[in-house]
C-alpha positions, 0 to 999 in steps of 0.5 A: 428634555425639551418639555422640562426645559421648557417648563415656564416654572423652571425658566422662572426658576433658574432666572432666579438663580442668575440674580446678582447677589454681589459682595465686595469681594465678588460683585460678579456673585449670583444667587446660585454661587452665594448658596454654593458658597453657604452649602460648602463652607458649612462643611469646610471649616473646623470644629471643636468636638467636646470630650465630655459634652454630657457632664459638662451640660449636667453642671451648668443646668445644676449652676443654672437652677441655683442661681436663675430658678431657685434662690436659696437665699428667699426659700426660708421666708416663702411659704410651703406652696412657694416653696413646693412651686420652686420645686414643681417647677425643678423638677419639670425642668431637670426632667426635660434638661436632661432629656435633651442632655442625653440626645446631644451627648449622644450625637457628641460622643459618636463624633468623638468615636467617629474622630478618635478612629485610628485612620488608614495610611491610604498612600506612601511614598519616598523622596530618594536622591539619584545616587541611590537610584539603580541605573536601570531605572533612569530611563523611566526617569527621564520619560517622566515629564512631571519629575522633570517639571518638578526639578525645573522648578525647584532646582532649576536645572534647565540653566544648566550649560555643558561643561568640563564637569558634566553635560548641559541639560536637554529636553528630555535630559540625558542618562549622562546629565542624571549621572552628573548630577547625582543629588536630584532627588526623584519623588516616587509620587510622580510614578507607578507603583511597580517603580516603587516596587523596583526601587525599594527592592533595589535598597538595602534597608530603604527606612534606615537610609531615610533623614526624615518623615513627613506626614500629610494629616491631622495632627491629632492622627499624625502624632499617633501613628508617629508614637506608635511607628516612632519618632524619626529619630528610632525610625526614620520614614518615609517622606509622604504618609497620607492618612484619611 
C-alpha cells in the first residue's frame, strides 16, 4: 500500500483530481465532484422510452429520401444515368438505414420490455389508529422511539399537559396516555414484522377497515397493480405498497 501511494504518478493523479472546478453553485466544486456529478446525473434523470421506435425511423427515412435525395419533381427531365444514380444512391442509403433502424429498434424494445415488466410489491405496510391496536401490543409501542418521534412531530404530542381527561405525556409515554388518545395512528414501517403479524391477526378483516391506499412507485406500475387489485373505493389497501 505504502508503494502504491507513494507512486509519483498517482500523487500527480489525485493532485488532479483536487483542482477546482467551481460553478455558481458550488465554488467550493474539485475535478473529482464535477465527474461524481456527470456519472450520477447520466443515470438519475427520466427518459422517454419510444413504443414504436422502428417504424417511426422507416417513415421518416422514406420522408427523408423524397425530399432530400431524390426530388421527384427534376426526375422526368434527368437523363437515364442521373436517373439510375439517384437510385444507385437509395439503395445504398435505404440498405445501411435500415441496418441501423434494426440495431436501435433493438435496443429500444428491449427497454420497453424491460419497463413493461410487471414489477414486485417488495414491502407493505398499515397506518392503524390506536383504538384498532390490541392492547397487548403498547408496550412495544411506547419502546419504540421512532413511533414516537413521528407522533411528536406530526401531532405534537409532547405539549400534551395532565388533565381531567387524561394523563400528560412523559418520556417514554404511558399505556394510560396511548388509551387516552386512541386516534395516534401507529405506522407499522417504524416495526417488525412479527408486530405486523401480531396486528393483522388481531383485525377481522384489516382490508375492509382501510380508508384508503397509498402506492410509492411509477405511475405507470401504480395504476396497474391499482387495476388489477382494484381502486380504493372495491378495495381499500393498505397505506404503503412499494414496488421496485
Amino acid at each position: 500500500m505504502a508503494a502504491v501511494l507513494g507512486n509519483t504518478t498517482l500523487t500527480d493523479w489525485l493532485s488532479a483530481l483536487g483542482e477546482a472546478r467551481p460553478t455558481e453553485k458550488n465554488p467550493q466544486r474539485t475535478l473529482l465532484a464535477k465527474h461524481l456529478d456527470d456519472f450520477t446525473a447520466r443515470y438519475a434523470f427520466d427518459y422517454f422510452i419510444h413504443k414504436d421506435l422502428g417504424g417511426f425511423f422507416r417513415r421518416e427515412l422514406d420522408f427523408f429520401i423524397k425530399n432530400e435525395i431524390m426530388h421527384l419533381d427534376d426526375v422526368e427531365d434527368e437523363a437515364a444515368p442521373k436517373v439510375e444514380l439517384y437510385l444507385s444512391k437509395i439503395k445504398a442509403l435505404r440498405k445501411i438505414a435500415h441496418k441501423i433502424i434494426a440495431f436501435l429498434e433493438q435496443l429500444e424494445t428491449f427497454q420497453k420490455k424491460l419497463w413493461l415488466k410487471k414489477k414486485f410489491v417488495v414491502e407493505t405496510n398499515y397506518c392503524v389508529t390506536l383504538d384498532r391496536v390490541p392492547e397487548e401490543l403498547y408496550p412495544q409501542i411506547i419502546e419504540n422511539k421512532a413511533q414516537i418521534e413521528e407522533w411528536k412531530r406530526l401531532f405534537a404530542i409532547q405539549e400534551i399537559e395532565p388533565s381531567t381527561v387524561g394523563p400528560g405525556f412523559s418520556e417514554p409515554p404511558s399505556i394510560f396516555f396511548l388509551k387516552a388518545n386512541p386516534s395516534l395512528v401507529v405506522d407499522t414501517r417504524y416495526f417488525d414484522g412479527a408486530f405486523k403479524t401480531k396486528l393483522e391477526a388481531s383485525c377481522a378483516d384489516l382490508d375492509a377497515q382501510c380508508g384508503g391506499v397509498l402506492f410509492h412507485a411509477e405511475n405507470l406500475h401504480a395504476l396497474t397493480l391499482i387495476a388489477i387489485c382494484g381502486g380504493p373505493s372495491e378495495r381499500p389497501g393498505h397505506s404503503d405498497e412499494t414496488t421496485r
